[in-house]
Short mmCIF file of the C-alpha atoms (twelve columns), coordinates in Angstrom:
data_MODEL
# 
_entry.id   MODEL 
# 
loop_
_atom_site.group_PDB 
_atom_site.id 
_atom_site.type_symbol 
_atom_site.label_atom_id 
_atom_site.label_alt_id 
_atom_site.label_comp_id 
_atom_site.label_asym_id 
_atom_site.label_seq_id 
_atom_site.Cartn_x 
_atom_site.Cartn_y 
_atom_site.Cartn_z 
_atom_site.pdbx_PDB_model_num 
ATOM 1  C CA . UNK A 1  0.000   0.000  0.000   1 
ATOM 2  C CA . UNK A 2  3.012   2.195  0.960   1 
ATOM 3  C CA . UNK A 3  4.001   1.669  -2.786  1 
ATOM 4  C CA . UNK A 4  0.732   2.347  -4.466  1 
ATOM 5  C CA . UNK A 5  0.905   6.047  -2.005  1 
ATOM 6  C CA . UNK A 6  4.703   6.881  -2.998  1 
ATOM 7  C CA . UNK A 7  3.370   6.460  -7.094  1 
ATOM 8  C CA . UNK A 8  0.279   8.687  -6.877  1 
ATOM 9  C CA . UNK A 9  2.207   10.966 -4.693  1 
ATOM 10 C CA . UNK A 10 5.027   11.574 -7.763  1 
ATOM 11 C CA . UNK A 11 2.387   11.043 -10.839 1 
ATOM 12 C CA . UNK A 12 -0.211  13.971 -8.932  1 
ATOM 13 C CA . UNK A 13 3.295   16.650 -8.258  1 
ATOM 14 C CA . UNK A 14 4.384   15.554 -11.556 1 
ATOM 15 C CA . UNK A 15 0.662   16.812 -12.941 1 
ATOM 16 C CA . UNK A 16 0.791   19.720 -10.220 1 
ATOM 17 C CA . UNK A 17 3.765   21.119 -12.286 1 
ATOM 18 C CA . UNK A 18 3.079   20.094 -15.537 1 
ATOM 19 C CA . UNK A 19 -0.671  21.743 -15.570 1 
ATOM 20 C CA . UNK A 20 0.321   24.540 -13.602 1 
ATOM 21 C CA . UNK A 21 3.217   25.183 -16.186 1 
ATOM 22 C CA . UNK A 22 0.397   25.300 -18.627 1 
ATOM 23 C CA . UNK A 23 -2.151  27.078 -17.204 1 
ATOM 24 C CA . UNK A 24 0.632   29.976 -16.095 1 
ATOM 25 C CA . UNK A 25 2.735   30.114 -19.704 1 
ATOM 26 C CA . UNK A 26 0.283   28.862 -22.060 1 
ATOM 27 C CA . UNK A 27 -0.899  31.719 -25.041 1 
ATOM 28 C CA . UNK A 28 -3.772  30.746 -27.330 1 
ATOM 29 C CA . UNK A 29 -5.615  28.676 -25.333 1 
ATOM 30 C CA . UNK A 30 -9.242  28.971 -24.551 1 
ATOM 31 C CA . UNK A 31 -10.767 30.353 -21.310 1 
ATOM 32 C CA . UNK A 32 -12.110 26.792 -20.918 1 
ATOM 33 C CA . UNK A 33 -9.023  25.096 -21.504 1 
ATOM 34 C CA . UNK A 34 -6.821  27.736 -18.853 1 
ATOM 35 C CA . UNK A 35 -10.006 26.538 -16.424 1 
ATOM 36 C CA . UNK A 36 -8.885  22.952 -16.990 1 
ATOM 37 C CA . UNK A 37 -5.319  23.377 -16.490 1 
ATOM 38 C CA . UNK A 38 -5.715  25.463 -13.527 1 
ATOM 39 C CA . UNK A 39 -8.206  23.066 -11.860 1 
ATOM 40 C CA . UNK A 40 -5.881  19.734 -12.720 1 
ATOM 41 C CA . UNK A 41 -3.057  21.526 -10.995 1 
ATOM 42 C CA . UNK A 42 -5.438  22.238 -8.061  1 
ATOM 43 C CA . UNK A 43 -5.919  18.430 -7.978  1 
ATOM 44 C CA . UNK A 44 -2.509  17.621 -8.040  1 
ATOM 45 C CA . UNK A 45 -1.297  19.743 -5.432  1 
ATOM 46 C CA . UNK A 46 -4.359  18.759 -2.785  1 
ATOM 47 C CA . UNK A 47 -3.488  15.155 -3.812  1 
ATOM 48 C CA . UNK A 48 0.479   15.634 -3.405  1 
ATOM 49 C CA . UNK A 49 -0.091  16.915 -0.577  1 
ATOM 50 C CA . UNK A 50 -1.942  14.488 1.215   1 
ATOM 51 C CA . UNK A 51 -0.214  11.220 -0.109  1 
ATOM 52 C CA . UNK A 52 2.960   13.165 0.999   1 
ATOM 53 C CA . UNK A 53 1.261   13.665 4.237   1 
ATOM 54 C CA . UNK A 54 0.421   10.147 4.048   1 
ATOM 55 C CA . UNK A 55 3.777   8.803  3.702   1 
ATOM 56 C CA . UNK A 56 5.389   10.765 6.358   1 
ATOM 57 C CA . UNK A 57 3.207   9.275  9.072   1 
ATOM 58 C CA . UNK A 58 3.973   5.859  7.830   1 
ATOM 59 C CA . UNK A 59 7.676   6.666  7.857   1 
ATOM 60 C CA . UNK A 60 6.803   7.595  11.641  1 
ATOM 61 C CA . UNK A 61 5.231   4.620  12.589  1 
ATOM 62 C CA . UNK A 62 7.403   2.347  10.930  1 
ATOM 63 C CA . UNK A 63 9.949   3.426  12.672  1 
ATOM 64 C CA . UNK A 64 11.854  5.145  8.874   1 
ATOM 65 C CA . UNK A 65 12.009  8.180  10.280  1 
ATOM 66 C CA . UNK A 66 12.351  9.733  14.190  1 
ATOM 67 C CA . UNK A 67 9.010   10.663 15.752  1 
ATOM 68 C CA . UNK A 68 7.929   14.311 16.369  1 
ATOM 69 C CA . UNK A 69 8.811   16.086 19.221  1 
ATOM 70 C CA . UNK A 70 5.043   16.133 20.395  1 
ATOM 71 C CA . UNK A 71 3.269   16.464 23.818  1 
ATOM 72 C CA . UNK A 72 0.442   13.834 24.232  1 
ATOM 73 C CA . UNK A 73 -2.493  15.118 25.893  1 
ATOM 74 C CA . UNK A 74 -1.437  14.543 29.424  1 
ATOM 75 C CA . UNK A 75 2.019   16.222 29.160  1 
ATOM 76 C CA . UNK A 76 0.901   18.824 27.406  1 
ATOM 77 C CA . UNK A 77 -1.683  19.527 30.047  1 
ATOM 78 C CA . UNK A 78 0.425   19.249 32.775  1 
ATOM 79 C CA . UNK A 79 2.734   21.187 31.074  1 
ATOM 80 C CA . UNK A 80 0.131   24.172 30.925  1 
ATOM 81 C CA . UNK A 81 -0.641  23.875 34.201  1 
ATOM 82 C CA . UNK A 82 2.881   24.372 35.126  1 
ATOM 83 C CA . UNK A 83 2.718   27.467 33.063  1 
ATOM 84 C CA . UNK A 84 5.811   26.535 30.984  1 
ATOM 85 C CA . UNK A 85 3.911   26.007 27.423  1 
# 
């Protein structure tokens, strides 16, 4: 599954970049088509974004990459109560 999320994640930048190449440097297109462009690069970036977003938590919990530097919810209460957050 980890696979299938790393190849949308580089096919939906890779259309983030190539439709919003178009949609910025294109002359003689349409209105409609400058619409389509912009909206595919709109897709690709919300999707890149997530399946990046995606990944990185499964790096996390896999133990891939170090875990965050966050406060659960106890801690970080306690921690407010102590008035040092």
């Amino acid at each position: 599954m980890t696979k299938l999320i790393a190849i949308a994640n580089v096919i939906a930048w890779a259309g983030f970049w190539a439709f919003g190449y178009l949609a910025l440097t294109a002359e003689g297109f349409s209105e409609a088509q400058m619409v389509t462009a912009s909206l595919l690069a709109a897709a690709g970036l919300i999707t890149g974004i997530l399946a990046y977003l995606r990944l990185a938590r499964v790096a996390e919990q896999t133990g891939y990459a170090s875990k965050t530097n966050q406060l659960d919810a106890g801690q970080r209460n306690r921690a407010q109560q102590e008035g040092s957050i």
